[in-house]
N, C-alpha and C positions, 0 to 999 in steps of 0.2 A: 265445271269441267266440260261444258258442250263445246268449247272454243277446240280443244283440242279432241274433239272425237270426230266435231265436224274435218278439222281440219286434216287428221289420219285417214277419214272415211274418204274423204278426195283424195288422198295422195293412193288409196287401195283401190279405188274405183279407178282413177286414171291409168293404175298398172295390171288392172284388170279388164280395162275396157281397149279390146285391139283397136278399134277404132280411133285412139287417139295412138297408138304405136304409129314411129318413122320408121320404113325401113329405109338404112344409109346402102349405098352399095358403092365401094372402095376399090378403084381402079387404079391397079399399080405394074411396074416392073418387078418382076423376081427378085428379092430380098430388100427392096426399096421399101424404108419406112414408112410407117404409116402415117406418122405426123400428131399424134395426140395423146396426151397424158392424162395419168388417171388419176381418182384418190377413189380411197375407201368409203361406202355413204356412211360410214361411221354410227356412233351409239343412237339409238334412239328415231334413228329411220324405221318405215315400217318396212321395207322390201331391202332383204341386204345385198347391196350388188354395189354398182363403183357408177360413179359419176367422171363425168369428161370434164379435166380441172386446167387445160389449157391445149389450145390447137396451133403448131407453125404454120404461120402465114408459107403461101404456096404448095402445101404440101398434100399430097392424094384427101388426105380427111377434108382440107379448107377445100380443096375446090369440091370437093361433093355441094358445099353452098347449105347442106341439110344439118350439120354436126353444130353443135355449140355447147360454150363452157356450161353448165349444169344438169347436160340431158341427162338419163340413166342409161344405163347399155343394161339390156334385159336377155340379150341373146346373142350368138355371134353363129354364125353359119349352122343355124337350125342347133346348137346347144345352148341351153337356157344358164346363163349363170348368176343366178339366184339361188344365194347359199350358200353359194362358191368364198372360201376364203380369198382376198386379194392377193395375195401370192398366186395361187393355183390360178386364178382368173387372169395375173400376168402372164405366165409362162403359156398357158393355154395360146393366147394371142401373138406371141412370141414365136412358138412351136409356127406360125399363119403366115410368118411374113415368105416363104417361098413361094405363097399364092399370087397372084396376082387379078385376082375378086374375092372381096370380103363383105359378108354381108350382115349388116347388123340392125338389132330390133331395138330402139329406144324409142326413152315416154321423153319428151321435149318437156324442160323445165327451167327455173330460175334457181340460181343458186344460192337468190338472197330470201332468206325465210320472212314473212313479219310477224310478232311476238307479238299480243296485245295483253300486258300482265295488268289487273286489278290489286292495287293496294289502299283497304279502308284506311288505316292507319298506318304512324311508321313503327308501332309494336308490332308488327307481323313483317318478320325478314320475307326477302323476296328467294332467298334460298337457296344461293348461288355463288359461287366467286367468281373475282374478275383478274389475272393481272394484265397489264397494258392491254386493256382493252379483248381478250383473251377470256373465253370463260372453262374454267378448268376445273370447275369439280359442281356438282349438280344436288340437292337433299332431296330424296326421296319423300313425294305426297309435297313438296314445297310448291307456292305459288307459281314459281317459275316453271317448277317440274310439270304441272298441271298444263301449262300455257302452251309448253312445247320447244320450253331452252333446251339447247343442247350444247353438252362436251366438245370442248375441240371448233367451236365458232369464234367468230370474229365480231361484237357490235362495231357497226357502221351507223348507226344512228339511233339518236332517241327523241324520239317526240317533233319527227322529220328536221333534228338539225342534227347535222355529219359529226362524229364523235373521230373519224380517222384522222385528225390533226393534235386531237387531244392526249393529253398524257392523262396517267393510268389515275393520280388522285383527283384529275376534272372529272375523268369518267364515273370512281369510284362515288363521288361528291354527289353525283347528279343520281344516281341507285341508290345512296344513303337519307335521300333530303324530300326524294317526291313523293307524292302519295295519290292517289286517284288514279288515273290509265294512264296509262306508261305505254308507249307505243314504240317496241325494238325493232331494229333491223339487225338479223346476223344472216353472214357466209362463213361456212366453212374457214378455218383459219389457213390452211393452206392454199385457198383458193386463191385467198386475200393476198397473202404471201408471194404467192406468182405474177398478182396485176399490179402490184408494188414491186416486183426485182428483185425481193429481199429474198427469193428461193431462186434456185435452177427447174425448170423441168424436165421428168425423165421423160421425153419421149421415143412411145414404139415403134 
């Protein structure tokens, strides 16, 4: 379990430590958008707040030049929203757009996780399901759980080859068969969803 305590212990030190904090500052016309969509950082984050899950090109956010798809938004004009359900953290930003400066606190990050799961053997499930590529339900105390899978991601890869052209029983084939270190990559599944087309983004 030090794979994921180290791993948490950075992700809380990073949003503890102001020194690695950006502040953005969002230069607009009155009711002019802002330019950037959000998600929820979802289950199993340590700091609950919303990540930046897509930016329109030319829009007040892009040219700040400081904003990108993974950061955390930790604050918005000296209100901290950590904690904050995603709803009330839209409307809040929402309520913002008559402004024209916005000032926001984020920790600069990737949105792509790496998973390094340990399996001795293939009697010990790794404790997780997949469909297309999708991981949707998590066991508690499971290898994976330990590792630092999460609900609601996307693998983009295993063992540094791209699993995003693969359908769901390659995927599931290559979870079912390996044993030894297993090296994941996941994003967020709506992130994934946005840089494939396959969603709209709302943005504010």
């Amino acid at each position: 379990s030090s794979g994921i305590n180290a791993e948490y212990g950075e992700d809380i030190a990073d949003v503890l430590d102001q020194g690695k904090h950006v502040t953005v500052t969002i230069i607009k016309r009155p009711q002019e958008a802002l330019g950037f969509a959000l998600i929820s950082s979802g289950p199993g984050s340590i700091i609950p707040t919303v990540i930046v899950s897509s930016i329109r090109p030319a829009s007040p956010a892009y040219k700040t030049e400081l904003l990108n798809v993974g950061n955390q938004l930790l604050e918005i004009n000296g209100r901290s929203l950590v904690g904050l359900s995603y709803e009330a953290i839209i409307s809040y930003i929402r309520s913002l757009l008559p402004s024209t400066k916005i000032e926001m606190q984020v920790v600069p990050g990737s949105p792509v996780l790496v998973i390094e799961l340990i399996r001795p053997d293939l009697k010990y499930p790794l404790g997780f399901s997949v469909k297309d590529g999708h991981i949707t339900t998590l066991v508690r105390g499971s290898i994976g759980e330990r590792a630092g899978v999460r609900v609601g991601h996307r693998i983009i890869a295993i063992n540094g080859e791209s699993t995003v052209t693969l359908d769901h029983d390659s995927i599931a084939g290559i979870l079912l068969s390996e044993t030894g270190k297993l090296l994941l990559k996941t994003m967020p599944s709506q992130i994934f969803n946005l840089m494939l087309g396959l969603e709209e983004p709302e943005y504010l």
